[in-house]
C-alpha positions as CSV (number, residue, x, y, z in Angstrom):
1,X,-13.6,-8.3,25.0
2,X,-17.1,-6.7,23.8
3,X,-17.0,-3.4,23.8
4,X,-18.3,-1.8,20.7
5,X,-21.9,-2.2,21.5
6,X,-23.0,-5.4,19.5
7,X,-23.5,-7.7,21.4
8,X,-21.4,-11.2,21.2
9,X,-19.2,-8.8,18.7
10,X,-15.9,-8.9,19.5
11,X,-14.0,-5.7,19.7
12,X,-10.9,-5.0,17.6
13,X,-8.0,-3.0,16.8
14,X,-6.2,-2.0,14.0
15,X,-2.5,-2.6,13.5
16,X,-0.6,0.2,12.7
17,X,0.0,-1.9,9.2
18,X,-3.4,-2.1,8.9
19,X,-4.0,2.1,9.9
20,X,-0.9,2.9,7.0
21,X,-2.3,0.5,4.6
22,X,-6.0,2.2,5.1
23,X,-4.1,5.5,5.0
24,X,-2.1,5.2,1.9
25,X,-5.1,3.4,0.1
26,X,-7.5,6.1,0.5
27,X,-4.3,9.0,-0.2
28,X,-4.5,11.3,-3.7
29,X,-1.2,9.4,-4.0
30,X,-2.5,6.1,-4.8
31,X,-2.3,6.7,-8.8
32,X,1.4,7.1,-7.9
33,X,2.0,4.8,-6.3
34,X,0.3,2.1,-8.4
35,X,3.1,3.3,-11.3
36,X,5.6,2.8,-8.8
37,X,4.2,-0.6,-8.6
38,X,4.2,-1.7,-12.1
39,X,7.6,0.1,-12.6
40,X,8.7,-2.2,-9.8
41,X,7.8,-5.2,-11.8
42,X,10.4,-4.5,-14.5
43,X,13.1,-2.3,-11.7
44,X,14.3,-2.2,-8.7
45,X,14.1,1.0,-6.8
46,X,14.8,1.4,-3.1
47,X,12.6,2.8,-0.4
48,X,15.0,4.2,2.6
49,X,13.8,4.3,6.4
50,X,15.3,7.5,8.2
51,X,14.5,6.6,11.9
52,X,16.1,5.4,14.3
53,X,12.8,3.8,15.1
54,X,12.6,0.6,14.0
55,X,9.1,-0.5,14.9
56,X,7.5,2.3,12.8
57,X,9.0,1.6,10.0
58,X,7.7,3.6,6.8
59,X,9.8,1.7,4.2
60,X,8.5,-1.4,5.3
61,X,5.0,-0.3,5.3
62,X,5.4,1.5,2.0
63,X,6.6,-1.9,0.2
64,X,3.9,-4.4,1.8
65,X,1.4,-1.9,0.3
66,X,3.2,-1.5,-3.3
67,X,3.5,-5.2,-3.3
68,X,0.1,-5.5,-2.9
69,X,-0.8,-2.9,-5.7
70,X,1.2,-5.1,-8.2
71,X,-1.8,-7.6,-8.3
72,X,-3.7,-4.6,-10.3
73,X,-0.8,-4.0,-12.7
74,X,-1.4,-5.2,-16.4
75,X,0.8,-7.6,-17.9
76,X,2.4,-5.1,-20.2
77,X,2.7,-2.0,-18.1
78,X,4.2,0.4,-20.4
79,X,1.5,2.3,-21.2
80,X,0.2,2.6,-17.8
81,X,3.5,3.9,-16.7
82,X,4.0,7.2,-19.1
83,X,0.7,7.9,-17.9
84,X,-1.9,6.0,-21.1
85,X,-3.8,4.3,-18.8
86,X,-5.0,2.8,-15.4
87,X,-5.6,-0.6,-14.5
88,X,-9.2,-2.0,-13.5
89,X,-9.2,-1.5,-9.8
């Protein structure tokens, strides 16, 4: 289907995955969650899901995109987590 007005460009469609991951990328809560990140590297924690809807699932959505983040955490994350320092982004 072309239907974005390029021609021989096909047109696409964003996941939902892809919508939440755009969302939560661009969010004033990204510093936050990239400590939740590194903390996750040396913790577990546990993200809850409270719908009865399984196919919009936040939890889900929430860890592909903290998983993701770890790839930015420093080796030695301590100072980054009380606050010391950010990684190179």
């Amino acid at each position: 289907m072309y239907g974005n007005g390029l021609k021989n460009t096909p047109m696409t469609t964003k996941s939902s995955a892809d919508v939440t991951h755009d969302c939560l990328s661009h969010s004033h809560y990204r510093a936050a969650l990239q400590r939740l990140a590194c903390a996750g590297m040396k913790e577990n924690f546990t993200l809850l899901h409270g719908s009865g809807d399984g196919d919009h699932n936040s939890a889900s959505a929430l860890r592909d995109f903290i998983n993701e983040l770890e790839a930015y955490c420093p080796p030695d994350s301590h100072n980054y987590l009380a606050g010391g320092g950010s990684p190179a982004l």
